[in-house]
C-alpha positions as a Markdown table, in Angstrom:
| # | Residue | x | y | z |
|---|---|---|---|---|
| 1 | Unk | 95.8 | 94.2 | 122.9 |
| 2 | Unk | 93.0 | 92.3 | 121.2 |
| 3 | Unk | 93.2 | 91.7 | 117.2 |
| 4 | Unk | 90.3 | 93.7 | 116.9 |
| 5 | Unk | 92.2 | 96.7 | 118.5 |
| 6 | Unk | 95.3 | 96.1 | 116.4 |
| 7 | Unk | 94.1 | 97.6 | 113.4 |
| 8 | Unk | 93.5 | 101.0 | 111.8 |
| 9 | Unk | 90.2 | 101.4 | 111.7 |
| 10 | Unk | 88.5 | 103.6 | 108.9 |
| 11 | Unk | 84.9 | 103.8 | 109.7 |
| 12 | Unk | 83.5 | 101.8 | 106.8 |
| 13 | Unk | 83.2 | 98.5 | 108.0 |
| 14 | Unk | 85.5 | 97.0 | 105.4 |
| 15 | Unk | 89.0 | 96.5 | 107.5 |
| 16 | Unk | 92.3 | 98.6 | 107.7 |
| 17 | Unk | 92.4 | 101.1 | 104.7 |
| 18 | Unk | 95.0 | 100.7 | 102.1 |
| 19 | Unk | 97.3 | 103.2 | 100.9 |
| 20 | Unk | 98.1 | 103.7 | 97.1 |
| 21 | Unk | 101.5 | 104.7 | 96.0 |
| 22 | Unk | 101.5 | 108.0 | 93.9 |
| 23 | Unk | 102.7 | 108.3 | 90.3 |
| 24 | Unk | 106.4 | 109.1 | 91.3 |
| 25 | Unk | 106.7 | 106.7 | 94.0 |
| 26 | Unk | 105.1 | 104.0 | 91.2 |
| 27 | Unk | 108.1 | 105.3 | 88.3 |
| 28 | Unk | 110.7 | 104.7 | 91.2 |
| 29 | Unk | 109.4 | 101.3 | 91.8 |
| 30 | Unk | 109.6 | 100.3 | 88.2 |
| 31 | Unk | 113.3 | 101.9 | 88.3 |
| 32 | Unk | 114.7 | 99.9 | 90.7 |
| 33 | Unk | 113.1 | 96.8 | 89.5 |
| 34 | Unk | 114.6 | 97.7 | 86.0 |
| 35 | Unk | 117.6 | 98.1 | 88.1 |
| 36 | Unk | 117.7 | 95.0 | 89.8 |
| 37 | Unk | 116.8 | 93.1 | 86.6 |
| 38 | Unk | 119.7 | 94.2 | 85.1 |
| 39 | Unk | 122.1 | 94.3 | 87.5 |
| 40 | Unk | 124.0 | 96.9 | 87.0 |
| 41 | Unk | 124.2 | 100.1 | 90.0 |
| 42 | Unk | 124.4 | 103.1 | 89.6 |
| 43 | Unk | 127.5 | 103.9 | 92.1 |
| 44 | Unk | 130.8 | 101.1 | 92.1 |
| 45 | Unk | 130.7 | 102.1 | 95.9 |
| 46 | Unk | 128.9 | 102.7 | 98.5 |
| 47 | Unk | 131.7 | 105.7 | 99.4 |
| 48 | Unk | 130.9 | 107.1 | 95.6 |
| 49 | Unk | 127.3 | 106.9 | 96.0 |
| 50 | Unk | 127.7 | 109.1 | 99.6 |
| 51 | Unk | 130.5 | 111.2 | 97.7 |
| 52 | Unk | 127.5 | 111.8 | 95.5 |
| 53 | Unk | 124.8 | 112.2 | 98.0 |
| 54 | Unk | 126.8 | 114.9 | 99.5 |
| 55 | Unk | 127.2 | 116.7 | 96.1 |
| 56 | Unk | 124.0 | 117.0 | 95.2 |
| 57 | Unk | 122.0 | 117.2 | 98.7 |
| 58 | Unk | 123.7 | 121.3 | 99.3 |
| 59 | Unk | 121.5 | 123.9 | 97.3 |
């Protein structure tokens, strides 16, 4: 495969196009920055955090 064939191609000329998060994927992005910045986690353990998943996850 050539690097011209590697590509998307969207018709316009002016290379691959580029896909723009939407709002809520941006406000999770700044949250788990914040997050990181921090420090701190939200779950002591990963077995918490999949205790929780569970909880929450059944209707």
């Amino acid at each position: 495969m050539t690097e011209r064939n590697a590509m998307p191609h969207t018709g316009t000329g002016s290379g691959p196009e580029r896909k723009v998060p939407n709002a809520e994927t941006r406000a999770a992005m700044a949250e788990a920055d914040e997050i990181v910045k921090a420090g701190r986690a939200r779950f002591a353990s990963v077995e918490k955090m999949l205790a929780d998943l569970e909880e929450t996850a059944r209707p």
